[in-house]
N, C-alpha and C positions, 0 to 999 in steps of 0.2 A: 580632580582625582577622587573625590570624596564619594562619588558613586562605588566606588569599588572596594570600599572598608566599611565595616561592619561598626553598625550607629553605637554610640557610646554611650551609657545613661550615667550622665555627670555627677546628678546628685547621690545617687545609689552611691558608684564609686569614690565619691569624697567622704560619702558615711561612711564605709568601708574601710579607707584609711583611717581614717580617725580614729574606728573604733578598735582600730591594731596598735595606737602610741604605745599602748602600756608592755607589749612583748618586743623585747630587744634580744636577752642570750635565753637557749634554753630551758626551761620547767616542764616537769612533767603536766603539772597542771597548765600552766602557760600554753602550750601547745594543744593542750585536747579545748580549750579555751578558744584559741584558733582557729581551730577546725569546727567548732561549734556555732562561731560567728559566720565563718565561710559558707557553711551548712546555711547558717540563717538566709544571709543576703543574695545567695545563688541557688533557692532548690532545685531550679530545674536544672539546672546542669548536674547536680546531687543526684537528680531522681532519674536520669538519663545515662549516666556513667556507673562502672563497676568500681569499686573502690576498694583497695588492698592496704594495707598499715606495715609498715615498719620499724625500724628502729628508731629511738627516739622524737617519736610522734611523725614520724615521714609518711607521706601516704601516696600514692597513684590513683589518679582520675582515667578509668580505663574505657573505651570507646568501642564498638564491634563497627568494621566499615565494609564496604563491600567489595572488597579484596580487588580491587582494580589497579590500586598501587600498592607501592609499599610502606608500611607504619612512619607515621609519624610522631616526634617525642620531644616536647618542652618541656623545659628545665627551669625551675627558681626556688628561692629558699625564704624564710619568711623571716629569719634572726639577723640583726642591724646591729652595728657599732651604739655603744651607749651616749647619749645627747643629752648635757646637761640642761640646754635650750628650749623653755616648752612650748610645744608645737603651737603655730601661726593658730588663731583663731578667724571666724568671721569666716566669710567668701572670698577671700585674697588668695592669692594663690600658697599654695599647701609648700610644705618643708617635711617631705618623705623620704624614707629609705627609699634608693632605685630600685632595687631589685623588689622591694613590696610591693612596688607601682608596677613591676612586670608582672607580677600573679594576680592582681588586681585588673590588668588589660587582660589577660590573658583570659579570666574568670565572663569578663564583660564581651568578652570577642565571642567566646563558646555559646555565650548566653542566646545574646543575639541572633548568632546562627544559629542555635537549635529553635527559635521562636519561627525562624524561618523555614524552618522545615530540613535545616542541612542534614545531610549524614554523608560522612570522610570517607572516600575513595578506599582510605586503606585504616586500620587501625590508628586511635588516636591513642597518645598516654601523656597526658599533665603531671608528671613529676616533680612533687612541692616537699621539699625539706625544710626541719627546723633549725638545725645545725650546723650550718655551712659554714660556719664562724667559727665554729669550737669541736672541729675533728672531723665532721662529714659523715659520721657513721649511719642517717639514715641516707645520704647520695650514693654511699658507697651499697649499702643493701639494698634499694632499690636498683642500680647498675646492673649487681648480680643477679638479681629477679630477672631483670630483661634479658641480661644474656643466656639464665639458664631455659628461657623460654626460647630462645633464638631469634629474639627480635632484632631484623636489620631495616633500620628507618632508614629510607631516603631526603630523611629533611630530619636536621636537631635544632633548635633554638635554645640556647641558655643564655643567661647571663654573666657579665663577664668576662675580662683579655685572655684567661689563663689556655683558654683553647689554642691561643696561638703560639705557646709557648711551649717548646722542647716536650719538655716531659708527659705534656698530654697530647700531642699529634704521634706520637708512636703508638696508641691505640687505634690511628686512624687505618682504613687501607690506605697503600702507598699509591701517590697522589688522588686521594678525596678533596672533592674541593672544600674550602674554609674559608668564610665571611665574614670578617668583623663589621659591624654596623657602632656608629662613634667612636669618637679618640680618646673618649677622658671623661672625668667626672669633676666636678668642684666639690668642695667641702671647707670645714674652716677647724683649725685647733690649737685651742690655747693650752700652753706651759706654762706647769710652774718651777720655778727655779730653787734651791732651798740649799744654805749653806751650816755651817756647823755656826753654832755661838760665841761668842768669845771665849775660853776657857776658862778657868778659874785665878784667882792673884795669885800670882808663883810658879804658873806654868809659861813654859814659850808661844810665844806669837810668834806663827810664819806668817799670817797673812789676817789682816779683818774681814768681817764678812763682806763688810761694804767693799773692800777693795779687790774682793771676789767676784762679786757678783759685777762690779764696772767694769773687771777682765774681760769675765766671760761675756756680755753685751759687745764689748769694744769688740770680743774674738769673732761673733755670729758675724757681723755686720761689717766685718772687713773678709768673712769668709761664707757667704751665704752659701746653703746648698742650692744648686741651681736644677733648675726643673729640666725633665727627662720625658721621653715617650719610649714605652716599648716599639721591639724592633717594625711590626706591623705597622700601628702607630703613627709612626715616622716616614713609613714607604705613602702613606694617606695621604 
C-alpha cells in the first residue's frame, strides 16, 4: 500500500518535533516562534500557499485548485498539555504531542506532493491553531473566515473525538457523513496528594495526616475509576 502515500522525510520530521518541545500553552512570542520554525523547515509549501493570521497566532495555509471539486480543510493546533518528562533523546522513538505529529504529517504530506508537481482538484486550507487548549479563539476566527467566504469542503480532517459528539455535529448538514479514524490515546499522570499538618498543642485532632492519606489510598483502590469510551468509540 505504500505506493499510494506520499514519501515521508524522517529526519526532517523528527527535527521538526523536536525543535517544537519548548511550546506547550500559548505566547505571543511562542507562537510567532512556531510559525518561524515551520516557515524554516517547510518553504516550499510557505512559498506555494497563501497565508492569512488570526487570532492568537492562528494562521491558514491557503491553496488555489482547479475547481474540479470542492475545498478541502485540515485542522490541528500546535499547544499540548504541559509534561514534566523531558522529551526521549537519541533515535528511539519520540514522546510527542498527537496532534503536533498531525501538523507535522500534514506539512510533510503537502511537501512531498508539491515536489511532485500536485496541485488539489479544489481549494486547499491547512488550518493550524495555537490555542485549542485554552479557549479556541484563533479556531473559532479562522471558522468564521471560512464561512464568511462560503467555503463548503467536501473532505475535513481534524484532530480529535469531539466531532462526534452532540454539540458539534449540529453544525453538520443533516446526515453528513462523519469518520472517526482511532479509539483512544495513551498518556500517563502523576498526583499528588497533600493533607493539612497536624495543628498546633491545644487544638482538636479529627484525623492525622497519615491516617488520611491511608483513607484516601485504601478509598481509590477499593473504588477505581474505571475506564470508558465515548459513544463512537464503543460502536468500533
Amino acid at each position: 500500500m505504500s505506493e499510494f502515500l506520499a514519501p515521508l522525510d524522517y529526519r526532517r520530521a523528527r527535527d521538526t518535533l523536536r525543535s517544537l518541545d519548548f511550546y506547550t500553552a500559548y505566547t505571543p512570542d511562542g507562537a510567532e516562534r512556531v510559525q518561524s520554525l515551520l516557515r524554516e523547515h517547510y518553504p516550499l509549501v510557505f512559498a506555494r500557499t497563501e497565508q492569512k493570521m488570526f487570532a492568537n497566532g492562528a494562521f491558514v495555509l491557503e491553496m488555489a485548485g482547479a475547481n474540479i471539486t470542492d475545498p478541502l480543510v485540515f485542522v490541528s493546533h500546535m499547544d499540548s498539555l504541559h509534561c514534566k518528562e523531558p522529551p526521549r533523546a537519541g533515535d528511539g522513538p519520540l514522546s510527542v504531542p498527537l496532534q503536533r505529529a498531525h501538523v507535522v504529517a500534514l506539512l510533510e504530506a503537502l511537501d512531498a506532493l508539491l515536489q511532485s508537481g500536485y496541485q488539489p482538484g479544489g481549494e486547499l486550507f491547512l488550518a493550524l491553531s495555537m490555542d485549542g487548549l485554552s479557549g479556541g479563539a484563533g479556531a473559532k476566527a479562522m471558522a468564521e473566515y471560512l464561512r464568511m467566504r462560503g467555503v463548503t469542503p467536501c473532505f475535513v480532517l481534524d484532530h480529535g473525538g469531539y466531532v462526534t459528539h452532540a454539540a458539534f455535529c449540529r453544525y453538520l448538514p443533516q446526515g453528513a457523513p462523519l469518520a472517526l479514524i482511532g479509539i483512544t490515546e495513551k498518556g500517563q499522570m502523576e498526583g499528588r496528594v497533600i493533607v493539612p499538618p497536624v495543628p498546633p498543642s491545644g487544638e482538636r485532632i479529627t484525623a492525622r495526616p497519615l491516617n488520611v492519606l491511608l483513607r484516601s489510598g485504601s478509598r481509590l483502590s477499593m473504588r477505581p475509576r474505571r475506564a470508558s469510551l465515548c459513544k463512537a468509540s464503543a460502536q468500533m
